[in-house]
Backbone and ligand atoms as CSV (ligand in chain L), in Angstrom:
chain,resi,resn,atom,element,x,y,z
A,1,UNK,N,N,31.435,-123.002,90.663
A,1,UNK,CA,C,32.017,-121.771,91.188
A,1,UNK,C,C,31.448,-121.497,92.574
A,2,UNK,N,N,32.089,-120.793,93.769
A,2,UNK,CA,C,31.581,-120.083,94.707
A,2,UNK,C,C,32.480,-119.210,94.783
A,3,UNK,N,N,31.634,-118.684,95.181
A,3,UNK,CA,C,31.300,-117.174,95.692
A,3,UNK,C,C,31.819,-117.254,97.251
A,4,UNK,N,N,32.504,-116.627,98.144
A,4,UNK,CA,C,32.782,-116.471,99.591
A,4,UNK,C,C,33.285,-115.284,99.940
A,5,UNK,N,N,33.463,-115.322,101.295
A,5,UNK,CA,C,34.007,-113.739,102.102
A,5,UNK,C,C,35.263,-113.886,101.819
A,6,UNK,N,N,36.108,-112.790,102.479
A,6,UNK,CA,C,37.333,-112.736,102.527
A,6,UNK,C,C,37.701,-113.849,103.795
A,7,UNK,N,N,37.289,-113.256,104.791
A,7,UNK,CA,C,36.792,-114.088,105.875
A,7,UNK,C,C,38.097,-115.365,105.713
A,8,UNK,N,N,38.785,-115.562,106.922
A,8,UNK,CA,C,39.890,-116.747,106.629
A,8,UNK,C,C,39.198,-117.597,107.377
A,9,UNK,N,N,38.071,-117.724,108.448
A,9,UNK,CA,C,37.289,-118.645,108.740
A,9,UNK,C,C,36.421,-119.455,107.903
A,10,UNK,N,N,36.736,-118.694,106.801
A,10,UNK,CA,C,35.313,-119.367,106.079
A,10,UNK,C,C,36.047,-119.463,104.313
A,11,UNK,N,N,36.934,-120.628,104.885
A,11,UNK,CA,C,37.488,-121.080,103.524
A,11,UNK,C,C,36.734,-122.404,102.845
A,12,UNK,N,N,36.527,-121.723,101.577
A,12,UNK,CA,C,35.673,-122.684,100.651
A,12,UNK,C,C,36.380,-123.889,100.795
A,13,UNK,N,N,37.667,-124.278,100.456
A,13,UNK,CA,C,38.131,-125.525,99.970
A,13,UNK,C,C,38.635,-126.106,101.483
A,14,UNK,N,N,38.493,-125.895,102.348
A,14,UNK,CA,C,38.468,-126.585,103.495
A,14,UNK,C,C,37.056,-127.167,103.856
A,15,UNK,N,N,35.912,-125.781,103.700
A,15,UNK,CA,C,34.651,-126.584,104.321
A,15,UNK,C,C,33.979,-127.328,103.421
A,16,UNK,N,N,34.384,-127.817,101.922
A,16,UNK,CA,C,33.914,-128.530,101.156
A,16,UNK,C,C,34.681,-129.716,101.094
A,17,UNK,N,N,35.831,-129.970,101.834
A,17,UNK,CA,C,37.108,-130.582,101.818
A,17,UNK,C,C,37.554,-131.086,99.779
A,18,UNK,N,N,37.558,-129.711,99.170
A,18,UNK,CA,C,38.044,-129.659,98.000
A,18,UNK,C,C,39.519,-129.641,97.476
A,19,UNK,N,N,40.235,-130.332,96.468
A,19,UNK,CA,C,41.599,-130.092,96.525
A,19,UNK,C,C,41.635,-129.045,95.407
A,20,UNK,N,N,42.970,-128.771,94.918
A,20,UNK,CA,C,43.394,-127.775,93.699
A,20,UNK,C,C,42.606,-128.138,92.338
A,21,UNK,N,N,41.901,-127.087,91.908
A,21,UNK,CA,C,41.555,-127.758,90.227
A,21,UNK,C,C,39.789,-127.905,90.645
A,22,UNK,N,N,39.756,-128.099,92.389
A,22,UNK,CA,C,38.202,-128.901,92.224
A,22,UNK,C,C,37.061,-127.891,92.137
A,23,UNK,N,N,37.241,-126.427,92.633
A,23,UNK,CA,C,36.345,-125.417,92.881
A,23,UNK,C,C,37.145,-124.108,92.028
A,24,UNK,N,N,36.251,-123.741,91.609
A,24,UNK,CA,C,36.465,-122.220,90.941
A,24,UNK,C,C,36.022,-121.225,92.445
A,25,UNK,N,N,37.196,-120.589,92.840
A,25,UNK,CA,C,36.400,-119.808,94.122
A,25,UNK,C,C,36.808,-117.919,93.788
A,26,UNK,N,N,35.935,-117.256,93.918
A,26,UNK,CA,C,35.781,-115.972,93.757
A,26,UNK,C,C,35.696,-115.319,95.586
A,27,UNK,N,N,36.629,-114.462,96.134
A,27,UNK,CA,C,36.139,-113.743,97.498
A,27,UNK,C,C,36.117,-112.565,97.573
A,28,UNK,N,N,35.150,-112.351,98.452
A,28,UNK,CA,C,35.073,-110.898,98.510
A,28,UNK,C,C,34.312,-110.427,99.528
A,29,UNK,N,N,34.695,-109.005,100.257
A,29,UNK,CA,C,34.518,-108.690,101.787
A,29,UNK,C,C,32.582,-108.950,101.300
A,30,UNK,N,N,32.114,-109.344,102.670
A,30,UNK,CA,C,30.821,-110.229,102.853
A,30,UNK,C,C,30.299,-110.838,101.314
A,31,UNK,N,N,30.935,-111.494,100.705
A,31,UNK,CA,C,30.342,-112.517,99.232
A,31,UNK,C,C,28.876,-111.630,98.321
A,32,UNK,N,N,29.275,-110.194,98.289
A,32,UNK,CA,C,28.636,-109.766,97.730
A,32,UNK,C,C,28.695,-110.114,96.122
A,33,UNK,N,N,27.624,-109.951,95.400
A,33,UNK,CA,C,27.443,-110.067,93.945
A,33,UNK,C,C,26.978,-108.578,93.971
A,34,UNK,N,N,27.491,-107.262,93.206
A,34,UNK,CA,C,26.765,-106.266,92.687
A,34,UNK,C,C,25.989,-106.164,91.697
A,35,UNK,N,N,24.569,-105.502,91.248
A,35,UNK,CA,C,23.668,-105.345,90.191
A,35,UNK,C,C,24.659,-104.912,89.123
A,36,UNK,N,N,23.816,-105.808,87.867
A,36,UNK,CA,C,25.003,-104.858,87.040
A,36,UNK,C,C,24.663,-103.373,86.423
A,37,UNK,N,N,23.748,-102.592,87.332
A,37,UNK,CA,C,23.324,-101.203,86.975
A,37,UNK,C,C,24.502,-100.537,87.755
A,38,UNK,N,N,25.184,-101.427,88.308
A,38,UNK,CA,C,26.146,-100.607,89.537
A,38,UNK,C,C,27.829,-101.147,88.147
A,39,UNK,N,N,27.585,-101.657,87.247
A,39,UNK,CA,C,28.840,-102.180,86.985
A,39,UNK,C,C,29.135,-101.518,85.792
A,40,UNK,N,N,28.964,-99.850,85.611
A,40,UNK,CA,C,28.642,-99.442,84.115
A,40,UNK,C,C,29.809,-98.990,84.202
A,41,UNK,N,N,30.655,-98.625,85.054
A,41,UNK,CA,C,31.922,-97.705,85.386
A,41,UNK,C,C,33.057,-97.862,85.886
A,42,UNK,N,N,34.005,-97.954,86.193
A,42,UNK,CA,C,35.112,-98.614,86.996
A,42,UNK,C,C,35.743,-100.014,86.501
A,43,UNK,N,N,36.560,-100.412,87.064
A,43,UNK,CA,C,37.015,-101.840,86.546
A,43,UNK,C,C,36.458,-103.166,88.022
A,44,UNK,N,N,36.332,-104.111,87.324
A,44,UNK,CA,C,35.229,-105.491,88.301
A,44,UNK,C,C,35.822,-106.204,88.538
A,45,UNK,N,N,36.774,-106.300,89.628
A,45,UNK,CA,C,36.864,-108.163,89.765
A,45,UNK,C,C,35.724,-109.351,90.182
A,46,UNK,N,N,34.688,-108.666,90.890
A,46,UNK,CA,C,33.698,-109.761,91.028
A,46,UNK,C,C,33.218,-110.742,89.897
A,47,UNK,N,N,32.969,-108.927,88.938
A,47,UNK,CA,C,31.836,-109.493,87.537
A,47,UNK,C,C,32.887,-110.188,86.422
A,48,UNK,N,N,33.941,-110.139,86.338
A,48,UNK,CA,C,35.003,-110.585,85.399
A,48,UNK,C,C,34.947,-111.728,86.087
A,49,UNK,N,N,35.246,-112.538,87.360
A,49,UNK,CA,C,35.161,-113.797,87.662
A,49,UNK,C,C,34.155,-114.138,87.219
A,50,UNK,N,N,33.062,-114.212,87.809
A,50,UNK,CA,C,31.849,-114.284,87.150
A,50,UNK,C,C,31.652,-114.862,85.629
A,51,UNK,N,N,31.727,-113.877,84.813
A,51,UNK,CA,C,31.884,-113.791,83.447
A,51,UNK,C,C,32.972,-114.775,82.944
A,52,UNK,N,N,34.347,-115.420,83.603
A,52,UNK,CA,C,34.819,-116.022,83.502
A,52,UNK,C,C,34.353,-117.484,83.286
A,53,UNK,N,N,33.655,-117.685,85.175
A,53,UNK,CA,C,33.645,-118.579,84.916
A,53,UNK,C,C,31.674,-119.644,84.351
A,54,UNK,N,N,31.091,-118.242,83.923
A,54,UNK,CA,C,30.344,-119.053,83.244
A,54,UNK,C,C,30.261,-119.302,81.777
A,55,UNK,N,N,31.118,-118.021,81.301
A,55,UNK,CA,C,31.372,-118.113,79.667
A,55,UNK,C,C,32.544,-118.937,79.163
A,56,UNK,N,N,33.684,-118.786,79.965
A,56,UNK,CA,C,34.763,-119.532,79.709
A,56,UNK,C,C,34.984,-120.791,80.171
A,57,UNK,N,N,34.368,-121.139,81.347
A,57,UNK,CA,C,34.748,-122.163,82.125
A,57,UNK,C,C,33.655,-123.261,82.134
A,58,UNK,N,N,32.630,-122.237,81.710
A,58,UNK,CA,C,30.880,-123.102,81.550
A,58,UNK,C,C,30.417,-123.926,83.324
A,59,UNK,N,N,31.214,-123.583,84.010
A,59,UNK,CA,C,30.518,-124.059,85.324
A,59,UNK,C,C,29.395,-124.080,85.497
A,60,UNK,N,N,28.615,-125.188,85.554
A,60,UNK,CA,C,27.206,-126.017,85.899
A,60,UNK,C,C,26.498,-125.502,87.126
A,61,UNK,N,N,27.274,-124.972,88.004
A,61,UNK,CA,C,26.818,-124.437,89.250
A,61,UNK,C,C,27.638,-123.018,89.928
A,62,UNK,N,N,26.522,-122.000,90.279
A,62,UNK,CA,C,27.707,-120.906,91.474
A,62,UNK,C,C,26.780,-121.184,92.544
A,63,UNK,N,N,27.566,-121.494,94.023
A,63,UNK,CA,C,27.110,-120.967,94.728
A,63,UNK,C,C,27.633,-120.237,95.983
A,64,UNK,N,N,26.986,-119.330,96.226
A,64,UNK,CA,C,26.633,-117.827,97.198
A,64,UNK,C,C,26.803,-118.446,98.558
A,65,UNK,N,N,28.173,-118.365,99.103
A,65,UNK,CA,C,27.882,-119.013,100.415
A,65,UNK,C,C,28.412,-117.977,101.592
A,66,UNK,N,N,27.561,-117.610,102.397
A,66,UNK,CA,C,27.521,-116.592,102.997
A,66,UNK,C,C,27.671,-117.590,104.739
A,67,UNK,N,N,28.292,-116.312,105.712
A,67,UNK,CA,C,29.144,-116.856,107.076
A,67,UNK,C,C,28.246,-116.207,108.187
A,68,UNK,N,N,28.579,-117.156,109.542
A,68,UNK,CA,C,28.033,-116.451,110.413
A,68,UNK,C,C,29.262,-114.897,111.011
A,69,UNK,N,N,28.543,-113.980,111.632
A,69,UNK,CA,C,29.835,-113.754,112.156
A,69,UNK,C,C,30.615,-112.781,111.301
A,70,UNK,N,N,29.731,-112.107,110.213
A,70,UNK,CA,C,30.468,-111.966,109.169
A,70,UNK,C,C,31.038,-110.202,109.000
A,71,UNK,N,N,32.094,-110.024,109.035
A,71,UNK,CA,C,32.641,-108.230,109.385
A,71,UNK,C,C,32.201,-107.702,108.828
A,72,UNK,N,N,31.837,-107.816,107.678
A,72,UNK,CA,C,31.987,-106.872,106.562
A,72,UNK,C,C,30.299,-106.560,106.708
A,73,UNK,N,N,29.515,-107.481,107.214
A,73,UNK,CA,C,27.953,-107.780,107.217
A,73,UNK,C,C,27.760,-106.431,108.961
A,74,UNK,N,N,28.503,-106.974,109.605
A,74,UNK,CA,C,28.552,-106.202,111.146
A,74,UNK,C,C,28.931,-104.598,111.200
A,75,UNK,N,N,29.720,-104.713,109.891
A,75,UNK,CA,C,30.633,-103.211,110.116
A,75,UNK,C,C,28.981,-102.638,109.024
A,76,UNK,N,N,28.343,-102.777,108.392
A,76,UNK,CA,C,27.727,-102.131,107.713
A,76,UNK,C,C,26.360,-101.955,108.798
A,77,UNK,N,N,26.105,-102.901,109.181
A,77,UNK,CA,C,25.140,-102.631,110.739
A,77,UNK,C,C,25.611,-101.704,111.502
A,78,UNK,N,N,27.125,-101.559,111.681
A,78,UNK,CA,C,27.197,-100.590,113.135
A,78,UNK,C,C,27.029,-98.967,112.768
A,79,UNK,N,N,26.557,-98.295,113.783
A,79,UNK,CA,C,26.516,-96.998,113.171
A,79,UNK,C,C,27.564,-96.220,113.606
A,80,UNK,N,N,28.399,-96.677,114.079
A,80,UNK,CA,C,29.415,-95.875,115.010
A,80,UNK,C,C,30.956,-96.506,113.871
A,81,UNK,N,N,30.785,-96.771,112.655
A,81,UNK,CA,C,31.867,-97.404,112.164
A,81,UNK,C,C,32.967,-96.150,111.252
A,82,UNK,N,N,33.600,-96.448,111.943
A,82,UNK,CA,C,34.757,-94.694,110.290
A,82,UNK,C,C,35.259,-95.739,109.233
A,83,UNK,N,N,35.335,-94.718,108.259
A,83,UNK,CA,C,35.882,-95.099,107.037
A,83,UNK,C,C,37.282,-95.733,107.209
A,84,UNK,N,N,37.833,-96.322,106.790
A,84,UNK,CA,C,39.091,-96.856,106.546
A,84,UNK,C,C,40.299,-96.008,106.155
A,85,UNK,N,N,39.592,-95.416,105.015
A,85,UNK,CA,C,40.568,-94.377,104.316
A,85,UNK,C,C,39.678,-93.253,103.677
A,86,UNK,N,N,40.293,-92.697,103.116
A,86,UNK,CA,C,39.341,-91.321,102.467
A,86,UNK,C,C,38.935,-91.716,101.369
A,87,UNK,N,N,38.920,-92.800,100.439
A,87,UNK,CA,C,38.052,-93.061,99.717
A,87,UNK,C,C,37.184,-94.015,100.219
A,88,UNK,N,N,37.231,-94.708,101.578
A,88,UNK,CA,C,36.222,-95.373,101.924
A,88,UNK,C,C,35.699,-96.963,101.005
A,89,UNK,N,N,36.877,-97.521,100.651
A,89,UNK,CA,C,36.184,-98.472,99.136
A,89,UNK,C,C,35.355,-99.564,100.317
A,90,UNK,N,N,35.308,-99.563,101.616
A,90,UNK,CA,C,34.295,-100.847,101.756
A,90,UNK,C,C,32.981,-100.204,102.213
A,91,UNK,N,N,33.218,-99.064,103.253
A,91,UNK,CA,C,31.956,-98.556,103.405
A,91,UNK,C,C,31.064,-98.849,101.930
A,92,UNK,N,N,31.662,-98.122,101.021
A,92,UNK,CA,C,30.987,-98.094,99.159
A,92,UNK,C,C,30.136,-99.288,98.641
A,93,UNK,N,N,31.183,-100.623,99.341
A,93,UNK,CA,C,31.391,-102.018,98.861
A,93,UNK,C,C,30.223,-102.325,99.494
A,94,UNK,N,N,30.176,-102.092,101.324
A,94,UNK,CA,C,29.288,-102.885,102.142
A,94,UNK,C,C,27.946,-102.091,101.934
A,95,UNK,N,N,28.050,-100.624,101.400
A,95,UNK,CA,C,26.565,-100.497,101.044
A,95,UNK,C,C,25.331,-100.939,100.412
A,96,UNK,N,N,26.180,-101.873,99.125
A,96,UNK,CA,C,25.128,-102.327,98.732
A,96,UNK,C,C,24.095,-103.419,99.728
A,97,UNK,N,N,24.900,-103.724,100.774
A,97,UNK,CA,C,23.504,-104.808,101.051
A,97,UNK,C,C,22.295,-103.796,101.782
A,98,UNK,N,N,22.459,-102.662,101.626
A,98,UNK,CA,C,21.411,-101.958,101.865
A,98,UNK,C,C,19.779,-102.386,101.353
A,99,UNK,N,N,19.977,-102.854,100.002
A,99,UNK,CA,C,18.659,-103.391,99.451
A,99,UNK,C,C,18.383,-104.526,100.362
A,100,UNK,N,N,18.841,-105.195,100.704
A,100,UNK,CA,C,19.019,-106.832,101.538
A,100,UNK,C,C,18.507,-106.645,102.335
A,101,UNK,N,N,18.756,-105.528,103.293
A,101,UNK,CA,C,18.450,-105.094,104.708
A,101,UNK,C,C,17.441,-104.007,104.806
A,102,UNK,N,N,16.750,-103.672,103.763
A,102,UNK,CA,C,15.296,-102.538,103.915
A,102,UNK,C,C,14.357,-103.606,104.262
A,103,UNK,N,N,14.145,-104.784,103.704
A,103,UNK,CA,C,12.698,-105.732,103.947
A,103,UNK,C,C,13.072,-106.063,105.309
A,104,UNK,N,N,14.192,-106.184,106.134
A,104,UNK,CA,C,14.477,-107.047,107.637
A,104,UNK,C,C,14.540,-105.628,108.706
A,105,UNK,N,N,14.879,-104.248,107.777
A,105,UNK,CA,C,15.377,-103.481,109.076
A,105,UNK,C,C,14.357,-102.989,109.947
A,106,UNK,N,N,13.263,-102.679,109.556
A,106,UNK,CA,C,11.964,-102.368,110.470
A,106,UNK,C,C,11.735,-103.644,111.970
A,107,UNK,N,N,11.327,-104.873,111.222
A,107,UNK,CA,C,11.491,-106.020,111.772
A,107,UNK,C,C,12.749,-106.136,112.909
A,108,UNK,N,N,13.928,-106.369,112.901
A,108,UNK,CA,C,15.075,-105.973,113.727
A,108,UNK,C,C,15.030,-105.148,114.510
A,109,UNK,N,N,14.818,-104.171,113.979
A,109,UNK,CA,C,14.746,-102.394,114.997
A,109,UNK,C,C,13.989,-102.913,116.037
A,110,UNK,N,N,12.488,-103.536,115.721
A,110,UNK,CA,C,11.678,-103.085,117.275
A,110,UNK,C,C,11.587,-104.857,117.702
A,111,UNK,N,N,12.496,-105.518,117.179
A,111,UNK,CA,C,12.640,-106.970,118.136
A,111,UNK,C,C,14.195,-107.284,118.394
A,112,UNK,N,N,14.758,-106.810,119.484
A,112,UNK,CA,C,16.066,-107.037,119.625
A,112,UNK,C,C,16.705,-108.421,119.919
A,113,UNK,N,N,15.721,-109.216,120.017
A,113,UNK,CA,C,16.019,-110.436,120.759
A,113,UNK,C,C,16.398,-110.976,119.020
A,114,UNK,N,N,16.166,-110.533,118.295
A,114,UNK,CA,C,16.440,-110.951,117.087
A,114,UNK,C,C,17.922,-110.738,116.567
A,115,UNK,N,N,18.580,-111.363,115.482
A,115,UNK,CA,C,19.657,-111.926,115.279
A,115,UNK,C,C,20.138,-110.712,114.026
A,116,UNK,N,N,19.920,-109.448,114.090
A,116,UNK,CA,C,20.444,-108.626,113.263
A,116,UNK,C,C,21.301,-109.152,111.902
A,117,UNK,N,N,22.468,-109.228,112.510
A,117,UNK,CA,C,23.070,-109.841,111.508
A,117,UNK,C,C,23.308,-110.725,111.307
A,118,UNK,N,N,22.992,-112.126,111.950
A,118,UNK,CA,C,22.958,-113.352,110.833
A,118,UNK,C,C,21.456,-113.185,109.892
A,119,UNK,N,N,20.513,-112.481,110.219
A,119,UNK,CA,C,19.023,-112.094,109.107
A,119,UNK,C,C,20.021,-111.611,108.009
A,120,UNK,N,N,20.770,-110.527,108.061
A,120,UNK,CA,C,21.070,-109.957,106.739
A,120,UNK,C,C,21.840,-110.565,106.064
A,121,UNK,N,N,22.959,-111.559,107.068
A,121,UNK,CA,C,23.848,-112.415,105.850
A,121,UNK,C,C,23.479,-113.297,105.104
A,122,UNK,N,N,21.895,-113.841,105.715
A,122,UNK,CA,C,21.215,-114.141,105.062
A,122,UNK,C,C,20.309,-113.815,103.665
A,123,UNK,N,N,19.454,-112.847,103.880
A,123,UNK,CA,C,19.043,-112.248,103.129
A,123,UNK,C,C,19.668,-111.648,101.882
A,124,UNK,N,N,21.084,-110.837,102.128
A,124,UNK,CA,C,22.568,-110.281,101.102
A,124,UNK,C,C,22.392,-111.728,100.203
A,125,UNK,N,N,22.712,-113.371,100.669
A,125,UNK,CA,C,22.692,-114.452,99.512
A,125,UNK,C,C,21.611,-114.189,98.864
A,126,UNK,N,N,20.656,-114.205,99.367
A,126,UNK,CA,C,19.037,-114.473,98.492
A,126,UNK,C,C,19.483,-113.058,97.154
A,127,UNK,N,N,19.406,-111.601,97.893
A,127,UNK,CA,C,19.848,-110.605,97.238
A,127,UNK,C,C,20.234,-110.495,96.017
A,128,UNK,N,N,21.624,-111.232,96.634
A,128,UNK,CA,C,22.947,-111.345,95.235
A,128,UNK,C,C,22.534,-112.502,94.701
A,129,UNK,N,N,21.899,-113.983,94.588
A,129,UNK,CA,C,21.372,-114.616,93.804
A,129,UNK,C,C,20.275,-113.753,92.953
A,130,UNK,N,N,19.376,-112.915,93.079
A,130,UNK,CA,C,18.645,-112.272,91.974
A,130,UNK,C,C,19.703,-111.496,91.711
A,131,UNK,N,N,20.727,-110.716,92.133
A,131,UNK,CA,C,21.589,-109.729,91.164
A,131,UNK,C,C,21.991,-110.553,90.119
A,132,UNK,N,N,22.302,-111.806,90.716
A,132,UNK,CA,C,23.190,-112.699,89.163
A,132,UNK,C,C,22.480,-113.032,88.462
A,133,UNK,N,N,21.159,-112.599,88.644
A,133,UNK,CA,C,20.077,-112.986,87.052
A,133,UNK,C,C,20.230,-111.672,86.426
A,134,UNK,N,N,20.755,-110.195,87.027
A,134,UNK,CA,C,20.815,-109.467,86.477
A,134,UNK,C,C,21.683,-109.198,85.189
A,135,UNK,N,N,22.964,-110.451,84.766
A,135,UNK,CA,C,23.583,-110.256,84.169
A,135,UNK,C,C,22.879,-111.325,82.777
A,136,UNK,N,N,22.730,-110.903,81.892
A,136,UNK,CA,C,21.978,-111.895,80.353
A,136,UNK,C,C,22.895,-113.108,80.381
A,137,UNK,N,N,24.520,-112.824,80.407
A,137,UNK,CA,C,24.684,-114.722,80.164
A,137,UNK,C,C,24.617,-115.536,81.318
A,138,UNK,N,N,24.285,-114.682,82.189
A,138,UNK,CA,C,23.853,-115.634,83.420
A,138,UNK,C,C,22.110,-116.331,83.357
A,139,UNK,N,N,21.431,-115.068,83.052
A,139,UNK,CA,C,20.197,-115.563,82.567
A,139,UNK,C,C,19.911,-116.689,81.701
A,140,UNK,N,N,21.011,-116.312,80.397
A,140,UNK,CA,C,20.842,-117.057,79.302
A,140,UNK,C,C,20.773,-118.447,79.779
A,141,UNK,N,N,22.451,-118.821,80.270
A,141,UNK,CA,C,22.633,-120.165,81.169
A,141,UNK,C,C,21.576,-120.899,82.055
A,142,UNK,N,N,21.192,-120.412,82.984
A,142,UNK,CA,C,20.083,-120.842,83.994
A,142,UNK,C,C,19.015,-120.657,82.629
A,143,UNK,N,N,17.932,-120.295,81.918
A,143,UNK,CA,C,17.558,-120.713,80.981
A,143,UNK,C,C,17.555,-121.552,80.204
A,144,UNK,N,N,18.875,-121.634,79.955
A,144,UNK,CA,C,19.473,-123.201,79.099
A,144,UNK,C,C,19.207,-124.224,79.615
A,145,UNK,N,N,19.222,-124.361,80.649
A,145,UNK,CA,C,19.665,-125.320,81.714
A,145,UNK,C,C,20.775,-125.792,82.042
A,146,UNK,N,N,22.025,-124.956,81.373
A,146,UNK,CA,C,23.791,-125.220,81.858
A,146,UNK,C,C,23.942,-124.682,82.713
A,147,UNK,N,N,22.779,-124.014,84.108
A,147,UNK,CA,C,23.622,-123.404,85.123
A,147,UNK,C,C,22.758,-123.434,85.808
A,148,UNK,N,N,23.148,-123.770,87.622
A,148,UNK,CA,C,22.284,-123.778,88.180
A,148,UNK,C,C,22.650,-122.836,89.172
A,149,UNK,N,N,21.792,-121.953,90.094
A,149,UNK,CA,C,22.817,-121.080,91.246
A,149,UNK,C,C,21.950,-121.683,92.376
A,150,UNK,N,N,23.156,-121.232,93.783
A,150,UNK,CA,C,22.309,-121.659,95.247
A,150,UNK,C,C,23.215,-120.764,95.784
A,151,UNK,N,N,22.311,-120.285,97.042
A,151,UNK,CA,C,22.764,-120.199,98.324
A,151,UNK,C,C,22.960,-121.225,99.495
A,152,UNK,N,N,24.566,-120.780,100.178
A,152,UNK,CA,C,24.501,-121.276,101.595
A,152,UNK,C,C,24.742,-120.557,102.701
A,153,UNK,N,N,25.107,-120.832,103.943
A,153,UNK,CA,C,25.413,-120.250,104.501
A,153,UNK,C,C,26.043,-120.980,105.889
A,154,UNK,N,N,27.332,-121.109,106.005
A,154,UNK,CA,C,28.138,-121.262,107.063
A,154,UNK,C,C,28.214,-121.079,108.441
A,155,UNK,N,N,27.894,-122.034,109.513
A,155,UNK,CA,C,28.166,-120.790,110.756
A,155,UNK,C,C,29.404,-121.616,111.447
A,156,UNK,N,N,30.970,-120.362,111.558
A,156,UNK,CA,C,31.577,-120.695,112.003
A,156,UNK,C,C,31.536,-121.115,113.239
A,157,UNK,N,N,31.134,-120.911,114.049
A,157,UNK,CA,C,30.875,-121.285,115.395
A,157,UNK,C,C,30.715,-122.691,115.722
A,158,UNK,N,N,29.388,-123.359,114.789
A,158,UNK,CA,C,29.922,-125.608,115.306
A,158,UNK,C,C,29.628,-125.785,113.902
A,159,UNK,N,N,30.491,-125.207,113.083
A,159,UNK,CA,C,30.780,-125.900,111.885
A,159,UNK,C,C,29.663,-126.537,110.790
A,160,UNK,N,N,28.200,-125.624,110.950
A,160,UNK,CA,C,27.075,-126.289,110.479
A,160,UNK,C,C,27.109,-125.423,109.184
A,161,UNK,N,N,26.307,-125.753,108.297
A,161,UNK,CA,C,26.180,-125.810,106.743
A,161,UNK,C,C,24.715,-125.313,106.712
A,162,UNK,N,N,24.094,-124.702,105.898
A,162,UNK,CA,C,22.847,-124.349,105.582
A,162,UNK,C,C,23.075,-124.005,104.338
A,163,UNK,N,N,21.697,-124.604,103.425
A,163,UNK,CA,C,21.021,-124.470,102.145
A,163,UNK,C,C,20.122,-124.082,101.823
A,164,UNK,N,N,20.293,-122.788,101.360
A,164,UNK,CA,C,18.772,-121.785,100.593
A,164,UNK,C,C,17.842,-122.703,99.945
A,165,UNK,N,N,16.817,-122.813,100.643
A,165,UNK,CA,C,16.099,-123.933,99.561
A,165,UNK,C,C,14.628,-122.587,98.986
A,166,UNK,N,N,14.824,-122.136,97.782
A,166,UNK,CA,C,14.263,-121.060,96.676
A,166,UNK,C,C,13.068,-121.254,97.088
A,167,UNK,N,N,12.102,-122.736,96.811
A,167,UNK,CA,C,10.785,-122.776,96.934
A,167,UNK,C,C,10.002,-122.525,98.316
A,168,UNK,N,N,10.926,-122.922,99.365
A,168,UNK,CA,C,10.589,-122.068,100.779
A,168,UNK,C,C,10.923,-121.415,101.037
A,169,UNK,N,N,11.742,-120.319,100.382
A,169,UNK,CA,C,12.547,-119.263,101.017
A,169,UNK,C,C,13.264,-118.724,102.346
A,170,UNK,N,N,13.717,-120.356,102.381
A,170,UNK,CA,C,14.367,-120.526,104.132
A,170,UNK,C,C,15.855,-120.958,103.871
A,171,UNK,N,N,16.386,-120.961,104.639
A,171,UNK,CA,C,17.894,-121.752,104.654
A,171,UNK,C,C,17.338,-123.290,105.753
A,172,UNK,N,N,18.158,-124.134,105.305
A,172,UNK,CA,C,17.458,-125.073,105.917
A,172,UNK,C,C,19.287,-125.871,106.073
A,173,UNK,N,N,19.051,-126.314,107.014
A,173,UNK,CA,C,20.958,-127.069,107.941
A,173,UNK,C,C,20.717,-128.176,107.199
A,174,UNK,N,N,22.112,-128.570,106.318
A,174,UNK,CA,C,22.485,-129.317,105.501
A,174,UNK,C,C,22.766,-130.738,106.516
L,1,ZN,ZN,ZN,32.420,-112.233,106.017
């Protein structure tokens, strides 16, 4: 399974050069995963994919592949951004990477030469990889050993690839 943006730059089955049948792909504005303390109410398309495809589909692997460049990551950085509509569903959506972005925002603030938001589209994968331990049959799985998760991260710009590697806690160019 992956996980991706809406983002039409940053299509899974092109940058994996995958055909029909080969990837389970889930999108959504910046490839957020929500906690499931946030999923007690409302109806989910994230967590129903999800739930799909590790209970039904038993997929061996998700991974979290996050873009350079990314709107949904930029519009939640800018402070000058309006709501869309009066219920606002992405402001809502893009808040959560708020947790993502408390450990980087001090850091950012007083070094500008620094990369604002490719740090957080970064950080949002790492994020939403611990949210998806938040769910038990995801736990269960990665426990089992029928599931493994990763982060990546895309930069549209020269087409390079990066891989969360967990034990260094770096993205490192594929
Ligand atoms: Zn995006």
């Amino acid at each position: 399974m992956l996980v991706g943006c809406c983002d039409s730059r940053a299509a899974p089955e092109i940058i994996f050069d995958a055909g029909p049948g080969e990837i389970f792909v889930m999108r959504n504005v910046a490839n957020i995963i929500p906690h499931k303390s946030s999923q007690d109410h409302g109806i989910h398309g994230t967590t129903a994919a999800i739930e799909f495809a590790v209970n039904g589909l038993k997929v061996e692997h998700i991974v979290i592949m996050g873009h350079g460049r990314c709107g949904g990551v930029k519009a939640y950085l800018a402070e000058d951004s309006e709501p869309l509509s009066e219920s606002d569903y992405i402001g809502q959506w893009s808040g959560q990477l708020e947790a993502a972005d408390n450990p980087i925002r001090f850091k950012a603030m007083n070094r500008p030469e620094l990369d604002h938001c490719g740090m957080l589209e970064r950080t949002s994968i790492i994020h939403s990889l611990e949210n998806l331990y938040s769910y038990r049959f995801v736990k269960d799985a990665v426990a089992a050993g029928t599931l493994s998760l990763h982060g990546a991260w895309f930069d549209i710009s020269d087409g390079e690839l990066e891989y969360y590697e967990e034990e260094k806690g770096t993205f490192i160019k594929v």
